[in-house]
ZAPARO-646763 format. One record per residue (C-alpha): residue number from 1; x, y, z. Coordinates in Angstrom, 2 decimals, always signed. Layout:
BEGIN
> doke|u|v|w
> NUM|X|Y|Z
...
//
This chain:
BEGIN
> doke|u|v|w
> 1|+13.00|-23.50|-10.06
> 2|+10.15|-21.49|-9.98
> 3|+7.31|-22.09|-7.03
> 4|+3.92|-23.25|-8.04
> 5|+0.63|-21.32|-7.34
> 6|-0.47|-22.28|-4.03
> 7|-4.19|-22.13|-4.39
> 8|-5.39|-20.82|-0.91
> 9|-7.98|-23.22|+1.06
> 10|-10.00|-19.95|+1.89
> 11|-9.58|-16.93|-0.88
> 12|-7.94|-14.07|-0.68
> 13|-9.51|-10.49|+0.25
> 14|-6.72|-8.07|+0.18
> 15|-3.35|-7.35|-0.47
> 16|-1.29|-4.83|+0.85
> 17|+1.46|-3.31|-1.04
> 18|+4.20|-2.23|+1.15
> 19|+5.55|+0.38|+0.31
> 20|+5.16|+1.76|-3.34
> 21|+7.92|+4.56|-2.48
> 22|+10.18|+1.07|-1.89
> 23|+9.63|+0.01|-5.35
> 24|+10.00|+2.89|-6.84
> 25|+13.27|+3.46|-5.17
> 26|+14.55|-0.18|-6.05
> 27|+13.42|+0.57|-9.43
> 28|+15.56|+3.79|-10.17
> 29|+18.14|+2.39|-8.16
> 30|+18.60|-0.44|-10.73
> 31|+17.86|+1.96|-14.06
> 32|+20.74|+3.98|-12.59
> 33|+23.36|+1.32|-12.90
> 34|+22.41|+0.59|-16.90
> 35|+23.78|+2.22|-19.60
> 36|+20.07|+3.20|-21.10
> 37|+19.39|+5.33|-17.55
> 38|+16.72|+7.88|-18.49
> 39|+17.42|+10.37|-15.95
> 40|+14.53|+12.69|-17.16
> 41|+11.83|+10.24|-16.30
> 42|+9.16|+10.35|-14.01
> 43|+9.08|+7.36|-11.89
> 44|+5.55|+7.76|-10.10
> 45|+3.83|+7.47|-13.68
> 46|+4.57|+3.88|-12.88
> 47|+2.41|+3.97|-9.79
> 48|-0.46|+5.42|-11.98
> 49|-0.14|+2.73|-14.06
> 50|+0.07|+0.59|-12.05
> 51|-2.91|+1.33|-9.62
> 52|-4.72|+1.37|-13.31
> 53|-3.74|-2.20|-13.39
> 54|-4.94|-3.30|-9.64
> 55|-8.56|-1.71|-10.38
> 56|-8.53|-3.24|-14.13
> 57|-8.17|-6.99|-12.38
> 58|-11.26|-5.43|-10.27
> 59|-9.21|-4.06|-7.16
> 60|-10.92|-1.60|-4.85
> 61|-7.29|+0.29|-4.19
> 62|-6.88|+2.58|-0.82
> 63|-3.82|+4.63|-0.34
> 64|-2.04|+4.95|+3.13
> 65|+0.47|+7.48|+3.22
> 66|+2.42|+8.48|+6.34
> 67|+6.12|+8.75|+7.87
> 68|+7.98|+5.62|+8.88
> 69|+7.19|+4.30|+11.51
> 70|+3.72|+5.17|+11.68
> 71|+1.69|+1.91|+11.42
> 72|+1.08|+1.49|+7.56
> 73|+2.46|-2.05|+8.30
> 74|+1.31|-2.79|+11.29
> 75|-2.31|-2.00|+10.60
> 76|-2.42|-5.70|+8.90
> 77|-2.52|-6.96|+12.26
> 78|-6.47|-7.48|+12.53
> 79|-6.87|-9.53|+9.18
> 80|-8.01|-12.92|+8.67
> 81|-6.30|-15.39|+8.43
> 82|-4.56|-16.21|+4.88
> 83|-7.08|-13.58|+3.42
> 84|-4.27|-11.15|+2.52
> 85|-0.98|-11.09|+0.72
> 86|+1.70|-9.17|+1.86
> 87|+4.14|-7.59|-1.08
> 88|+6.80|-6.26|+1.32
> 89|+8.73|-4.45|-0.59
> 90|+10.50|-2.53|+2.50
> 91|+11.94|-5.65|+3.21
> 92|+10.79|-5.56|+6.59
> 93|+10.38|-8.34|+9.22
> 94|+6.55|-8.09|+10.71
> 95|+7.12|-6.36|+14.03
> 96|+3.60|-7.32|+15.71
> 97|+2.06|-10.29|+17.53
> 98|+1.22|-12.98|+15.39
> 99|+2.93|-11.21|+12.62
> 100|+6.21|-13.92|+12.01
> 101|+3.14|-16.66|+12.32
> 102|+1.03|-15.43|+9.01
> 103|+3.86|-13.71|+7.25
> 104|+7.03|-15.77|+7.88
> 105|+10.59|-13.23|+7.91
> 106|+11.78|-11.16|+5.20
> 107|+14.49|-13.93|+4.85
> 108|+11.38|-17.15|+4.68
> 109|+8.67|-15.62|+3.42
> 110|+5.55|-17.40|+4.24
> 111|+4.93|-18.02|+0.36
> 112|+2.24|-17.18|-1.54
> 113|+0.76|-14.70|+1.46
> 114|+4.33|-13.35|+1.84
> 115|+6.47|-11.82|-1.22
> 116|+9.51|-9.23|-1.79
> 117|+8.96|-7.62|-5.07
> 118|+11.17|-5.49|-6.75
> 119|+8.80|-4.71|-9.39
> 120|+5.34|-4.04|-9.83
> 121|+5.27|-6.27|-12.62
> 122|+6.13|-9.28|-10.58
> 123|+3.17|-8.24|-8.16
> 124|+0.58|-7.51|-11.03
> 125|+1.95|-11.27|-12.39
> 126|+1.98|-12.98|-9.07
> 127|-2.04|-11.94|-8.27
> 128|-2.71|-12.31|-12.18
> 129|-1.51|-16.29|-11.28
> 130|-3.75|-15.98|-8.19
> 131|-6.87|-14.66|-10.08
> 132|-6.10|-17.73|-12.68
> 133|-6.28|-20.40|-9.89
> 134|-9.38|-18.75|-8.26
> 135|-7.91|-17.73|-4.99
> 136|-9.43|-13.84|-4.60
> 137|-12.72|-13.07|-3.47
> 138|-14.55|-11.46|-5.86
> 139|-15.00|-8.33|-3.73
> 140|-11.32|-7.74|-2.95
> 141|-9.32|-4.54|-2.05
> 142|-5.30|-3.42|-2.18
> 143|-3.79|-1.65|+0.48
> 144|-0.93|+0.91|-1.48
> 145|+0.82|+2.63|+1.12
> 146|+3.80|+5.03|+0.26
> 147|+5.72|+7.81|+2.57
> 148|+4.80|+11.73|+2.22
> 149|+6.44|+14.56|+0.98
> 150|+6.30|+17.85|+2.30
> 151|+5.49|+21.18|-0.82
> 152|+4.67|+24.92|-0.65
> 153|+1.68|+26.05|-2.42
> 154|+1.79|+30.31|-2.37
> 155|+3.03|+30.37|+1.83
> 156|+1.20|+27.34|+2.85
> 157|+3.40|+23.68|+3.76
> 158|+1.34|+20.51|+2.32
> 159|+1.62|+16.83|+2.15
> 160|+1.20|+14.15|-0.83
> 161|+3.00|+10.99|-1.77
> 162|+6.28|+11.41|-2.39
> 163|+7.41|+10.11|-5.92
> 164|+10.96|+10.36|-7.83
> 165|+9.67|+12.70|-10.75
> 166|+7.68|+15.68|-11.19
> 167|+4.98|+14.95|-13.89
> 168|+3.03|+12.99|-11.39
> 169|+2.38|+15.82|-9.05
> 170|+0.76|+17.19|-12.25
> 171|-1.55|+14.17|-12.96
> 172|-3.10|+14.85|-9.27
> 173|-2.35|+10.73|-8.65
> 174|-4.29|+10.65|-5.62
> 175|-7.40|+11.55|-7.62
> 176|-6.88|+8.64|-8.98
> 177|-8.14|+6.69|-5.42
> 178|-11.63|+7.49|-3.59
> 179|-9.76|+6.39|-0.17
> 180|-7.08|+8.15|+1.18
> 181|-5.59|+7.57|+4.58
> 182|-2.88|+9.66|+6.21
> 183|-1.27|+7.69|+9.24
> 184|-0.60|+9.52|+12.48
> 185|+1.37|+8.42|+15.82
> 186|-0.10|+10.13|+18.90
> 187|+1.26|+10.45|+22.26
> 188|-1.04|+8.63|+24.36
> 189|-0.08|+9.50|+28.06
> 190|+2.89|+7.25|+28.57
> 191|+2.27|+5.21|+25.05
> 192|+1.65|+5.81|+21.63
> 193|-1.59|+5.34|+19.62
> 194|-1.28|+4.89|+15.63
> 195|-4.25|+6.02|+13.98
> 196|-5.39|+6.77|+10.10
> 197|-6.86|+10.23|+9.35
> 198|-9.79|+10.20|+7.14
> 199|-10.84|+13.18|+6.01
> 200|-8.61|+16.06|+4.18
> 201|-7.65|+19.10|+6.65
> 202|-6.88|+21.39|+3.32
> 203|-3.34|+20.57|+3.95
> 204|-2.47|+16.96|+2.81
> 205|-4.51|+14.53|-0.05
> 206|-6.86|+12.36|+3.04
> 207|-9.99|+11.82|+1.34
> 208|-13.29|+9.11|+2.18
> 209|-16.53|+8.51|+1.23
> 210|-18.96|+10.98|+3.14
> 211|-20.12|+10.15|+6.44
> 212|-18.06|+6.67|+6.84
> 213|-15.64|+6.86|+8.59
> 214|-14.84|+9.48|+11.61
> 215|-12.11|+12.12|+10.84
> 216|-9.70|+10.01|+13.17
> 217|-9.83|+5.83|+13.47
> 218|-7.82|+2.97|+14.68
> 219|-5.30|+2.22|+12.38
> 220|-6.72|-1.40|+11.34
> 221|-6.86|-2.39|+7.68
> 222|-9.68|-5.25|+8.59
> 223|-11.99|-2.26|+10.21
> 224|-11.91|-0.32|+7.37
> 225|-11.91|-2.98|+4.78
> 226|-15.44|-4.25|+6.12
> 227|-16.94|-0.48|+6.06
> 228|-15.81|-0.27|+2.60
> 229|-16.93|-3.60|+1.55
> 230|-20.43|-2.74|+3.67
> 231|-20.97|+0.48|+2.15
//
C-alpha cells in the first residue's frame, strides 16, 4: 500500500539529493538488463532535465561535487530540524551525530524526510506531492551532489561531474547552476577537516556568487543555505 503525504508541522527548506551519480548508475544498471537497452545514450541529459525540473517547481539548485568520502553527506548535519528531505540514493546509513535521529537507517527510513529513490521521477513526484500539501517554504533550495571525474584539456588535468555519456560534457551542465561547490578533506594536524571550495581555481567547475562566500568554508549545507537565502 502506498504511504500517505505526511504534511510536515514546520515546512520544508531543502532537500538534498544524494548522489545524482547513484541514480544515474541505478538507472543504466536497470536499462542494461532490458531488451530495449540503448547503449548509445547519454545518461547525464537526465540530470539536465532533471535540475530543469527542481528550478521549474521554484528550486534554488546547488551542486556539490567531490570524491567519496568527502562530506557531501555529512554536511546535512547543521540543518533544522524536519526542514530537509534526504533522497539517499547511495543507500547510505547517516554516519554523524544526530544523523539515525532525523533520518532513520537506509533499512527504516524516517519517512517523508528520508527516501531511497531509484529514479528521479519518483523524487520530482514525491516533492510534487509535498508542494500539493503545502509543506515547502516558498524560498527553498536542493542540494545535488554527484562524484568528479578527472579530463585533459590540451596538457592540463581538470575536474567536472562525472556522468555515463558524453553529450553532456558538451551541454557545459554545470552552467546550468550559479553554485558550485567542490568538497575537500584536509589533514588537520592529527584530524581531518571537510570543507567546500567556492570559487573555480581554472581547473575544476567551483563557481559562487561574487564576494559571498570565502574561497574555502566549512562544509555545512545550513551555513551556506542562509547566505544564499540572505543574499
Amino acid at each position: 500500500m502506498e504511504q500517505e503525504q505526511e504534511k510536515p508541522k514546520t515546512k520544508v527548506r531543502s532537500i538534498c539529493v544524494d548522489t545524482l551519480t547513484g541514480i544515474q548508475t541505478e538507472m543504466y544498471m536497470t536499462s542494461v538488463k532490458k531488451p530495449t537497452h540503448d547503449k548509445w545514450r547519454d545518461w547525464g541529459v537526465d540530470i539536465w532535465s532533471f535540475n530543469s525540473d527542481l528550478q521549474n517547481m521554484g528550486f534554488n539548485t546547488i551542486l556539490v561535487l567531490g570524491e567519496p568520502g568527502t562530506g557531501k553527506s555529512t554536511s546535512m548535519r547543521n540543518l533544522p530540524h524536519k526542514s530537509n528531505i534526504w533522497f539517499n540514493a547511495d543507500k547510505k546509513d547517516p554516519v554523524w551525530l544526530g544523523g539515525r535521529e532525523e533520518y532513520g537507517t537506509k533499512r527504516k527510513p524516517n519517512y517523508p524526510y528520508h527516501m531511497i529513490p531509484k529514479t528521479y521521477k519518483e523524487i520530482i513526484d514525491h516533492i510534487a506531492k509535498a508542494l500539493e500539501a503545502g509543506a515547502f517554504e516558498e524560498d527553498r533550495f536542493a542540494f545535488l551532489t554527484g562524484h568528479t571525474e578527472e579530463f585533459k584539456k590540451g596538457n592540463d588535468v581538470r575536474y567536472r561531474l562525472k556522468t555515463i555519456g558524453n553529450v553532456t560534457t558538451k551541454m557545459q551542465l554545470e552552467g546550468k547552476f550559479e553554485t558550485v561547490l567542490y568538497t575537500r578533506a584536509m589533514r588537520d594536524g592529527s584530524s581531518t577537516k571537510y570543507v567546500f571550495e567556492t570559487e573555480n581555481d581554472g581547473f575544476n567547475t567551483v563557481r559562487s556568487p561574487q564576494g559571498l562566500f570565502d574561497p574555502i568554508i566549512e562544509n555545512d549545507y545550513n551555513f551556506v543555505l542562509q547566505k544564499l537565502l540572505n543574499y
